[in-house]
N, CA, C and O atoms as a MOPAC input file, in Angstrom:
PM7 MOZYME 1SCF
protein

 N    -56.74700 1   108.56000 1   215.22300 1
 C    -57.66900 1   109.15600 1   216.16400 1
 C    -58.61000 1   110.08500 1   215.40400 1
 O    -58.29600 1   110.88700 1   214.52400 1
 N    -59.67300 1   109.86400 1   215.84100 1
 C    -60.92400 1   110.96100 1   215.30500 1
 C    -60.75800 1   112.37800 1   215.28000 1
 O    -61.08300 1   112.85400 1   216.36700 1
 N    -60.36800 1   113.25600 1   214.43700 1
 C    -60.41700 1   114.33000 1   214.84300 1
 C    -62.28400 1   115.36200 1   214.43900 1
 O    -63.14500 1   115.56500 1   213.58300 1
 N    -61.90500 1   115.62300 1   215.67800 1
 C    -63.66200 1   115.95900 1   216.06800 1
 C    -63.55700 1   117.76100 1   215.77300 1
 O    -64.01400 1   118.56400 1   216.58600 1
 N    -63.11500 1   118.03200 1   214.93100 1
 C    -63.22100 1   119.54500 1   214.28800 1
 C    -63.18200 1   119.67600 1   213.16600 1
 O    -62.09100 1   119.58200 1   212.60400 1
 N    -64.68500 1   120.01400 1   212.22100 1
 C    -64.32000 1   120.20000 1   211.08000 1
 C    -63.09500 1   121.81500 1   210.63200 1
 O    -63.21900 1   122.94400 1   211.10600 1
 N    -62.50300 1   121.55600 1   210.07000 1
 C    -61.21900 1   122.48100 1   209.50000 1
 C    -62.12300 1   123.79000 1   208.75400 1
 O    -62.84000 1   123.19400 1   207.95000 1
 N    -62.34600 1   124.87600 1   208.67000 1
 C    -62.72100 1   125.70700 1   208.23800 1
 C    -62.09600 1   126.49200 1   207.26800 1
 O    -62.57400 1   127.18200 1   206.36700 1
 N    -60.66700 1   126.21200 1   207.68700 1
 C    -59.62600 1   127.00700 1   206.60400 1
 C    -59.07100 1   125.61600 1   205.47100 1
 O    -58.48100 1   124.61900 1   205.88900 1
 N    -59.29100 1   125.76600 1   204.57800 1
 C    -59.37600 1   124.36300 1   203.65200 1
 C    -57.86100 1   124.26300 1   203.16800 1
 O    -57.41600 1   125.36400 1   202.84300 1
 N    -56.95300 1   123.19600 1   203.04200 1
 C    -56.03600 1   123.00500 1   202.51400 1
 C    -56.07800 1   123.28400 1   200.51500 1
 O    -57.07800 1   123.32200 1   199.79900 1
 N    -55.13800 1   123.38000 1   200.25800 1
 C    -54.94400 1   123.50700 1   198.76400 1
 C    -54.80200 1   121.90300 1   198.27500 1
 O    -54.04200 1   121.02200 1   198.67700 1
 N    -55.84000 1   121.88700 1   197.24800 1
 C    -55.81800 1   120.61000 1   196.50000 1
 C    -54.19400 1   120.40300 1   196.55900 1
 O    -53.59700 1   119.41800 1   196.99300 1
 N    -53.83900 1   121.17900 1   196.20000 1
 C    -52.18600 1   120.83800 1   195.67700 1
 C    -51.79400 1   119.90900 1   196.80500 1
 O    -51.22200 1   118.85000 1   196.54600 1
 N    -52.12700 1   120.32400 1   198.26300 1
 C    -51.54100 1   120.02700 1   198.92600 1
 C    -51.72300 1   118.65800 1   199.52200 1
 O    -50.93900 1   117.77700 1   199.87600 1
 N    -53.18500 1   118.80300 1   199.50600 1
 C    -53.47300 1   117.13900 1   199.55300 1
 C    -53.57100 1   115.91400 1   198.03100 1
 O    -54.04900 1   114.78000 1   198.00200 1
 N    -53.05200 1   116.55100 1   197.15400 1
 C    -52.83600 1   115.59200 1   196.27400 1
 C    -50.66200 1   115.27800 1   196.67100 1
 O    -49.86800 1   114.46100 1   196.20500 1
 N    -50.51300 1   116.33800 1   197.63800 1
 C    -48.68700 1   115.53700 1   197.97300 1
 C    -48.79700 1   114.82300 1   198.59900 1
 O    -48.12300 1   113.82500 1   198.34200 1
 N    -49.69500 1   114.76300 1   199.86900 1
 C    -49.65800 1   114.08800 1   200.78000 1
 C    -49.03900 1   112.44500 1   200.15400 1
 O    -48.91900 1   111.87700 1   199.06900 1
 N    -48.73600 1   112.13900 1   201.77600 1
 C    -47.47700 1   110.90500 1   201.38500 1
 C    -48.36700 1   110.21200 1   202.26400 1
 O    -48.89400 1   110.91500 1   203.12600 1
 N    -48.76600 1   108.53600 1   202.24000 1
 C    -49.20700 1   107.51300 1   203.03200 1
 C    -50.47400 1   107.57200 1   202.99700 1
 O    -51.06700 1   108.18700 1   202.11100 1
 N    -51.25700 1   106.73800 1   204.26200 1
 C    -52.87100 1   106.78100 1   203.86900 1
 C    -53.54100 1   107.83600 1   204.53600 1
 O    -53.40700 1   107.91300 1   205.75700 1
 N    -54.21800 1   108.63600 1   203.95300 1
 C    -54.90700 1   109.55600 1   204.86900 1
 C    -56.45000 1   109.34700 1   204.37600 1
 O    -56.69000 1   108.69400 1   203.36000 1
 N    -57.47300 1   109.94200 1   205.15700 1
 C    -58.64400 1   109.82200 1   205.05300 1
 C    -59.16600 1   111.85400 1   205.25800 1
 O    -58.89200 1   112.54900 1   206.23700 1
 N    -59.69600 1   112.16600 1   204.38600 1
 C    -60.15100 1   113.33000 1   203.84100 1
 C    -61.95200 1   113.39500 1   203.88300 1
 O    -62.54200 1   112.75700 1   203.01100 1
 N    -62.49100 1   113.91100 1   204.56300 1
 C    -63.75800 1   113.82400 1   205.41000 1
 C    -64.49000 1   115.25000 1   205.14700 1
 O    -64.12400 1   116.22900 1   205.79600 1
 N    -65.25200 1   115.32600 1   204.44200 1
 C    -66.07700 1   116.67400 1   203.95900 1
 C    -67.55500 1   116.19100 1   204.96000 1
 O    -68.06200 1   115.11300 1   205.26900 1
 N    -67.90200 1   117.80200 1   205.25900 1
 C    -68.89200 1   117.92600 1   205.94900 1
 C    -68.86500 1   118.67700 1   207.11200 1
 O    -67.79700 1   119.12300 1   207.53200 1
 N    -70.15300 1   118.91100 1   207.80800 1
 C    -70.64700 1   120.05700 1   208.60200 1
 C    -70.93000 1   120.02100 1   209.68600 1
 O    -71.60100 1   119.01100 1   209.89900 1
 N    -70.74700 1   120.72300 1   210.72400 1
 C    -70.74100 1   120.62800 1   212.07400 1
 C    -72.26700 1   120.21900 1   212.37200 1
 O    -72.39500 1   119.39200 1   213.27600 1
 N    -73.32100 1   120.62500 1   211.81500 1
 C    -74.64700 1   120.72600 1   212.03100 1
 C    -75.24900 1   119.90300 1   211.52600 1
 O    -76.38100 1   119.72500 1   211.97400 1
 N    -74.87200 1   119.19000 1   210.58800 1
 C    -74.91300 1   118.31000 1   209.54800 1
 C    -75.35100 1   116.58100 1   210.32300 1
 O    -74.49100 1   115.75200 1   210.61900 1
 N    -76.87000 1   116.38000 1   210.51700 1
 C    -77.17200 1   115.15100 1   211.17500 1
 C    -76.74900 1   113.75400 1   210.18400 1
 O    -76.37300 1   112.64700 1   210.56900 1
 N    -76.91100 1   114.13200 1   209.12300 1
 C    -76.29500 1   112.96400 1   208.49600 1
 C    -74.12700 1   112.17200 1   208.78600 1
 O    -73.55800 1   111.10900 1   208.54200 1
 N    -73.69200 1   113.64500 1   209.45500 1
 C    -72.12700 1   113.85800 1   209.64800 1
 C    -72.22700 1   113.58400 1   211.41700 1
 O    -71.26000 1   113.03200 1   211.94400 1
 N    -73.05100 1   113.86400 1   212.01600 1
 C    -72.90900 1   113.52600 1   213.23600 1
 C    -73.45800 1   111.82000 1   213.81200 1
 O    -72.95800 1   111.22800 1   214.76900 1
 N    -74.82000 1   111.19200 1   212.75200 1
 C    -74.47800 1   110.01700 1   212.65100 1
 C    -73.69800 1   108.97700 1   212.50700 1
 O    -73.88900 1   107.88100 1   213.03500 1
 N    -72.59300 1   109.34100 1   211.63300 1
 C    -71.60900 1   108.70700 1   210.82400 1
 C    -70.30500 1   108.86900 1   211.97900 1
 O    -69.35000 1   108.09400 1   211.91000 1
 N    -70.37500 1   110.04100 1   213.12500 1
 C    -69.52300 1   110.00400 1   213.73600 1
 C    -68.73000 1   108.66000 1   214.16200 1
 O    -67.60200 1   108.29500 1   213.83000 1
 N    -70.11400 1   107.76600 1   215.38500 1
 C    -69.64300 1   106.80200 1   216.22200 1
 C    -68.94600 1   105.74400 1   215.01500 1
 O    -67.76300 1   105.51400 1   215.26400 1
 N    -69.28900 1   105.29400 1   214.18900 1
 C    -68.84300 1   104.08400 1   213.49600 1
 C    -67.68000 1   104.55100 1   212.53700 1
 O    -67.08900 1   103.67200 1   211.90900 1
 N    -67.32000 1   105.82700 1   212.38300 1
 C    -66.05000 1   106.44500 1   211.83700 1
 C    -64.85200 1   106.17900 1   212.92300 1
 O    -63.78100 1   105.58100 1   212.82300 1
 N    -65.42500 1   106.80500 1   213.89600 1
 C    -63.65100 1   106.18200 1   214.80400 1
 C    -63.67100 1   104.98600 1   215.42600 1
 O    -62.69400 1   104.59400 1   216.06300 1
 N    -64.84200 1   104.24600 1   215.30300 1
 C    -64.37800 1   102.70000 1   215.50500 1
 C    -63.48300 1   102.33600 1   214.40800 1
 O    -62.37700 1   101.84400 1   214.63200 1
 N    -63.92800 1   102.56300 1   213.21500 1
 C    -63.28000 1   102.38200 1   212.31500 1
 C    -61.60700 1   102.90200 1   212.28900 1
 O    -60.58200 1   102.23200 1   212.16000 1
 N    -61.73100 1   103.83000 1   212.40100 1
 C    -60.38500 1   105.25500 1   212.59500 1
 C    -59.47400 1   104.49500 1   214.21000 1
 O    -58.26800 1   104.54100 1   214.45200 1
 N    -60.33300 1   104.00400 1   214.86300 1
 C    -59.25400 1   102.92300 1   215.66100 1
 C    -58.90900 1   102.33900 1   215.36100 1
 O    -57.94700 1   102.06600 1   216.07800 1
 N    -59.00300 1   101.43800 1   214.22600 1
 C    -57.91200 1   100.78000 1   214.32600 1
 C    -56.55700 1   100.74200 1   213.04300 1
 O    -55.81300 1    99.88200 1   212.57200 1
 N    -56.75800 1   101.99800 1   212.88700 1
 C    -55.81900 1   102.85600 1   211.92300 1
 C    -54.70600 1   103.43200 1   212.47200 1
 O    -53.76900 1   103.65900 1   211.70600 1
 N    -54.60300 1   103.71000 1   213.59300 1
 C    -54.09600 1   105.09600 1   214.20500 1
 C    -53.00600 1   105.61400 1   213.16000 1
 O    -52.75000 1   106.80800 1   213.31400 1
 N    -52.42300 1   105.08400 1   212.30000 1
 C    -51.60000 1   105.69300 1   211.24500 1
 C    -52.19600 1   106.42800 1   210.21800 1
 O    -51.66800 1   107.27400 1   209.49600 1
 N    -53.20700 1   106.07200 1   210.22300 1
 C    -54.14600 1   107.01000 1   209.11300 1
 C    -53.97000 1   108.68000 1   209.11300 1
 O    -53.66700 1   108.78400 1   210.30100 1
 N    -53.95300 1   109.66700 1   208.75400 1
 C    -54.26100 1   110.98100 1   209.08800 1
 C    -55.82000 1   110.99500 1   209.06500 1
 O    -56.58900 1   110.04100 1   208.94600 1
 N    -56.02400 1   112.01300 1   209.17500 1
 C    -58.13700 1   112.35600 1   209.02800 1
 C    -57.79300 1   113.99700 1   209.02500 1
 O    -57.48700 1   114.93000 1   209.76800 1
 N    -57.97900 1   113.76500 1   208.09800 1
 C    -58.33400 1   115.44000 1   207.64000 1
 C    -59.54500 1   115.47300 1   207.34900 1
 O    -59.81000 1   114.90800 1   206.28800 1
 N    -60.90500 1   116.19800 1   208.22000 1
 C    -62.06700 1   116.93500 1   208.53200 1
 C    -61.71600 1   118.02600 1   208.04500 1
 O    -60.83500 1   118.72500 1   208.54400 1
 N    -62.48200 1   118.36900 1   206.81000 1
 C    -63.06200 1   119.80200 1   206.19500 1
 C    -64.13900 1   120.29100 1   205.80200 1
 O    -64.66100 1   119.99700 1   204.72700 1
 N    -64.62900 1   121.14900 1   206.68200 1
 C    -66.02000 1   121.80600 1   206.60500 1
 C    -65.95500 1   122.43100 1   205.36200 1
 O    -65.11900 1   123.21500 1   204.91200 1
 N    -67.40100 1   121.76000 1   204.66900 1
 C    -67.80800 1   121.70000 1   203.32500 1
 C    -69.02700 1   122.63800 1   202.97900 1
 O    -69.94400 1   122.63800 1   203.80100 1
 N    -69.14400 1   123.40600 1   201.91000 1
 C    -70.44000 1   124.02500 1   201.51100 1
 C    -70.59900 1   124.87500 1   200.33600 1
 O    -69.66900 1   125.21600 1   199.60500 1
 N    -71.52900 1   125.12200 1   200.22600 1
 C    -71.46500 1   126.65500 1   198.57300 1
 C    -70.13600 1   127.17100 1   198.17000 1
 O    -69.70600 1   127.92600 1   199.04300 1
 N    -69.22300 1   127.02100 1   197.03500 1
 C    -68.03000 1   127.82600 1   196.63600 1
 C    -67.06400 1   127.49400 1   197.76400 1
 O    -66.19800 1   128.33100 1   198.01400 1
 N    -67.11300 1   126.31400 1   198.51100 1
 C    -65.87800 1   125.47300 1   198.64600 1
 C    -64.79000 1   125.01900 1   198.37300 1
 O    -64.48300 1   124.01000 1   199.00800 1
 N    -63.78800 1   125.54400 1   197.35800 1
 C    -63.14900 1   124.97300 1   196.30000 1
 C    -62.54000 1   123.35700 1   196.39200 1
 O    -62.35000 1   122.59200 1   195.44600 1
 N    -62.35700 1   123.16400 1   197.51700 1
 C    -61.76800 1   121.66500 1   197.64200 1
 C    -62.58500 1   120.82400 1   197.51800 1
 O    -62.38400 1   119.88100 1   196.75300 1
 N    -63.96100 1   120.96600 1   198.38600 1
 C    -65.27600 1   120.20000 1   197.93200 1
 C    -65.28600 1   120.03300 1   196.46400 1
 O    -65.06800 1   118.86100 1   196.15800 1
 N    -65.46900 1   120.82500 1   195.44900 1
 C    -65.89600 1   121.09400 1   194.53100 1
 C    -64.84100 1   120.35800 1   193.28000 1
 O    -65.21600 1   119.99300 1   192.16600 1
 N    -63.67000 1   120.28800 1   193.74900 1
 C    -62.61600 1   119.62700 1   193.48800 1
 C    -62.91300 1   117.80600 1   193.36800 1
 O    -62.89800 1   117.07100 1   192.38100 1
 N    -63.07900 1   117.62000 1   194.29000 1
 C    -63.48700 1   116.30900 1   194.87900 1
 C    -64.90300 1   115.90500 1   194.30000 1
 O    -65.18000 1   114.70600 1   194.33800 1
 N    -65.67400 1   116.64000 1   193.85400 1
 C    -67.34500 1   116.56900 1   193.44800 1
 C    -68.34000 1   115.98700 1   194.41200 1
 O    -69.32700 1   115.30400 1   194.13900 1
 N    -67.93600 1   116.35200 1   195.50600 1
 C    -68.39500 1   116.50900 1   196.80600 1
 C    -70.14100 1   116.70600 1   196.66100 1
 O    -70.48100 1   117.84100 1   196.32500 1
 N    -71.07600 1   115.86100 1   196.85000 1
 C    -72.54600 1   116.63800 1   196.39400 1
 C    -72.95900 1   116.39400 1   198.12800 1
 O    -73.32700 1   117.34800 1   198.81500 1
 N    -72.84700 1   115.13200 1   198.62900 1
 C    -73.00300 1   114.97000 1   199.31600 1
 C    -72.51000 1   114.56100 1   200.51700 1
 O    -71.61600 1   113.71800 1   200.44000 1
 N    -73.12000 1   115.22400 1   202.55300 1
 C    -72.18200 1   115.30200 1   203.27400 1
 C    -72.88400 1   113.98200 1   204.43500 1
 O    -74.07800 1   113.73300 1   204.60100 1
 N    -71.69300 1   113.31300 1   205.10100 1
 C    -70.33300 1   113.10100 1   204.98900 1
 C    -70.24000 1   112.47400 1   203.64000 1
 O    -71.04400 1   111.73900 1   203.06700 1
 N    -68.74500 1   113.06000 1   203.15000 1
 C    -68.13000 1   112.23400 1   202.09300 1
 C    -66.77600 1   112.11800 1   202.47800 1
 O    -65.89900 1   112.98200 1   202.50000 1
 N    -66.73100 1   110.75400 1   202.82200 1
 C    -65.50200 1   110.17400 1   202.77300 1
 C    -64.17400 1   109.79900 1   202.06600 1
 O    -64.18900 1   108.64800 1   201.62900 1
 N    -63.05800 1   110.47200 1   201.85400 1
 C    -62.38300 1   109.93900 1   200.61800 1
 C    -61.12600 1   109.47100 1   201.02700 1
 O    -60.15400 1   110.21200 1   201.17100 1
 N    -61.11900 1   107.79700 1   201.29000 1
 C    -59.97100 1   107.24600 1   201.37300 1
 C    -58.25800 1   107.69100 1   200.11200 1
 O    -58.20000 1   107.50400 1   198.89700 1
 N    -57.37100 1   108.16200 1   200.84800 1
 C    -56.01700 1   108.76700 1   199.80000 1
 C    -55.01300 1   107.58500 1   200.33900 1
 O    -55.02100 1   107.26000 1   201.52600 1
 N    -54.50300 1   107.22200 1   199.77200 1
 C    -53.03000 1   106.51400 1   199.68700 1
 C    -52.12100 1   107.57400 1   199.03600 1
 O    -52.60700 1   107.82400 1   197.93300 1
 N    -51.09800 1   108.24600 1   199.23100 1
 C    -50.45400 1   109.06100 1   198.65300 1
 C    -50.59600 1   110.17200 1   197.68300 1
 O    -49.88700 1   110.50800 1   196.73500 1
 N    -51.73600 1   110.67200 1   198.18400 1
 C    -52.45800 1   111.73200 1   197.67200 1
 C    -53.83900 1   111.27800 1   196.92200 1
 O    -54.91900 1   111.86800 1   196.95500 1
 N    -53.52400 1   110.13000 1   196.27300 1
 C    -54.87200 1   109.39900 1   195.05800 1
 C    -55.76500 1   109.21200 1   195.70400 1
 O    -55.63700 1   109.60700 1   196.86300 1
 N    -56.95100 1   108.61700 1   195.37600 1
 C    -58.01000 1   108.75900 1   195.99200 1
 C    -57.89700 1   107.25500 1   195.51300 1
 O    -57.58500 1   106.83500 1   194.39900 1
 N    -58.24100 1   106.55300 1   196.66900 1
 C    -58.55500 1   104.86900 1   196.22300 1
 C    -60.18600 1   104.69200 1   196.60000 1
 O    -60.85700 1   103.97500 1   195.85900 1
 N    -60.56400 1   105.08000 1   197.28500 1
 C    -61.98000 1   104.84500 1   197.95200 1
 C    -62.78200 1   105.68700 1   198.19000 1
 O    -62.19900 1   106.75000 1   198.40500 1
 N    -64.29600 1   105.80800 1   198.29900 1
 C    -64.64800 1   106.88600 1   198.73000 1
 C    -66.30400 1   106.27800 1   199.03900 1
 O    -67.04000 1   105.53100 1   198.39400 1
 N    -66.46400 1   107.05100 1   200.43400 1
 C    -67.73700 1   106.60700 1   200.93500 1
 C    -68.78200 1   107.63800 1   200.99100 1
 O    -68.48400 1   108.82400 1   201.13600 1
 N    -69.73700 1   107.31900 1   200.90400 1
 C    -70.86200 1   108.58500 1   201.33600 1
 C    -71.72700 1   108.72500 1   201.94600 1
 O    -72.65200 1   108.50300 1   201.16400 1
 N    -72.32900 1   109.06700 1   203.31000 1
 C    -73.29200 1   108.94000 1   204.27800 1
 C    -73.29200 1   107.42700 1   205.10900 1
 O    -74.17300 1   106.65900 1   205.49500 1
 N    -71.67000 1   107.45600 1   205.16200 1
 C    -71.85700 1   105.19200 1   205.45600 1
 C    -71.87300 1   105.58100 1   207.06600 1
 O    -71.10400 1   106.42000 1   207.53600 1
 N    -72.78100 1   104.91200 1   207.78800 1
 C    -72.93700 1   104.21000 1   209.15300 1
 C    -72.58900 1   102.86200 1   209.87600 1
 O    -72.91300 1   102.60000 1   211.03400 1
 N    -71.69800 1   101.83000 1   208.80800 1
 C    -71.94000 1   100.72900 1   209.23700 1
 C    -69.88800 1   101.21700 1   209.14400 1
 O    -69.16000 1   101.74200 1   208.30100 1
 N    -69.71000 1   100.63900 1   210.56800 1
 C    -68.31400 1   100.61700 1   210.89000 1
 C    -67.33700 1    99.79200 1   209.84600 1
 O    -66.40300 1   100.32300 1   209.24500 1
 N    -67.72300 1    98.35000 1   209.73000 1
 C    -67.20700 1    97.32600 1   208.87200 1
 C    -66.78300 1    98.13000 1   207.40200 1
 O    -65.67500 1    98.18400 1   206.86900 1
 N    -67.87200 1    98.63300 1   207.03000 1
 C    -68.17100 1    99.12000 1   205.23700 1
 C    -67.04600 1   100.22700 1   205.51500 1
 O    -66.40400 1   100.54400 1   204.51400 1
 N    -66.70600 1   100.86300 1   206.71100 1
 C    -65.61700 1   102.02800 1   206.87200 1
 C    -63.82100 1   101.46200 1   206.70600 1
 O    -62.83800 1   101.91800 1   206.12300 1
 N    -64.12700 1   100.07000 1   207.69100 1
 C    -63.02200 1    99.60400 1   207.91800 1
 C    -62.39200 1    98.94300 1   206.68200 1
 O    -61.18100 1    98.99800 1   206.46900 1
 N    -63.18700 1    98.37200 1   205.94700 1
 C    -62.65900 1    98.04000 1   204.47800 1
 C    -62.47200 1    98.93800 1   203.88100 1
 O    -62.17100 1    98.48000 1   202.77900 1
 N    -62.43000 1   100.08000 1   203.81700 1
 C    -61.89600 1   101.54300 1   203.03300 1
 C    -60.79900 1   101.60800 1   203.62800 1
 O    -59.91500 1   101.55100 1   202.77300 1
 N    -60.35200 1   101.70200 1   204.69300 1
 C    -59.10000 1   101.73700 1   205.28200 1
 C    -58.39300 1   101.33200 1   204.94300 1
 O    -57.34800 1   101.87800 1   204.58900 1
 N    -58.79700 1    99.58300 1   204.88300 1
 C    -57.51700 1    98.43700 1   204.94800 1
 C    -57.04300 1    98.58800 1   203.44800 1
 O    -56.00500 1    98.07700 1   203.02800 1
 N    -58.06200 1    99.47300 1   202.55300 1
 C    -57.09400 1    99.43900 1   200.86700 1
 C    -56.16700 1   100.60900 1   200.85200 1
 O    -55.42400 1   100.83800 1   199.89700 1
 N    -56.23400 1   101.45300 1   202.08500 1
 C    -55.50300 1   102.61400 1   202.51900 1
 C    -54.02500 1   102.14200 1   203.05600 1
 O    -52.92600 1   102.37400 1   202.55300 1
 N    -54.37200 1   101.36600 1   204.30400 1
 C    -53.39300 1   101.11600 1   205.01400 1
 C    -52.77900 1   100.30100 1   204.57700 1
 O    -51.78300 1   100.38000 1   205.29600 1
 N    -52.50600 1    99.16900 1   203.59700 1
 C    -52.19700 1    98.01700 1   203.48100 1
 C    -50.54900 1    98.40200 1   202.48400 1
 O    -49.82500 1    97.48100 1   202.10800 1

């Protein structure tokens, strides 16, 4: 399921490099028209995951997790399988191009 709040209080790299299974890690800004485009075709996509996590974290200047990630630009998408990063998208609108990030997640 979409979660429709970017996170303001940022997790510790540490913590999302433990993470266990597929999660999807989502940088970017409430205000952010390029992040509110990308909405609708993210949880089409994100439907048909529902096992996925989605961790939304509001991204910007001296971010450390952004910055971690080399985050330049928002939305950035970063498909994790057990913390790793297998995939990673950036400003994508087309649902399909989302859903194939997944399926190397979920599979």
């Amino acid at each position: 399921m979409l979660n429709d709040t970017y996170c303001m209080a940022q997790p510790a790299r540490a913590a999302i490099d433990g993470l266990a299974g597929p999660a999807l890690l989502e940088f970017g800004a409430g205000w952010c028209g390029h992040c509110r485009a990308t909405e609708a075709p993210l949880a089409a996509a994100l439907a048909q995951y529902p096992g996925v996590a989605h961790i939304r974290v509001e991204d910007g200047p001296g971010r450390a997790l952004g910055r971690s990630f080399r985050v330049k630009l928002w939305p950035t998408l970063i498909f994790l399988k057990d913390g790793r990063e297998v995939a990673r998208l950036v400003r994508p609108l087309d649902s399909a191009d989302i859903s194939r990030a997944f399926a190397l997640i979920a599979a």
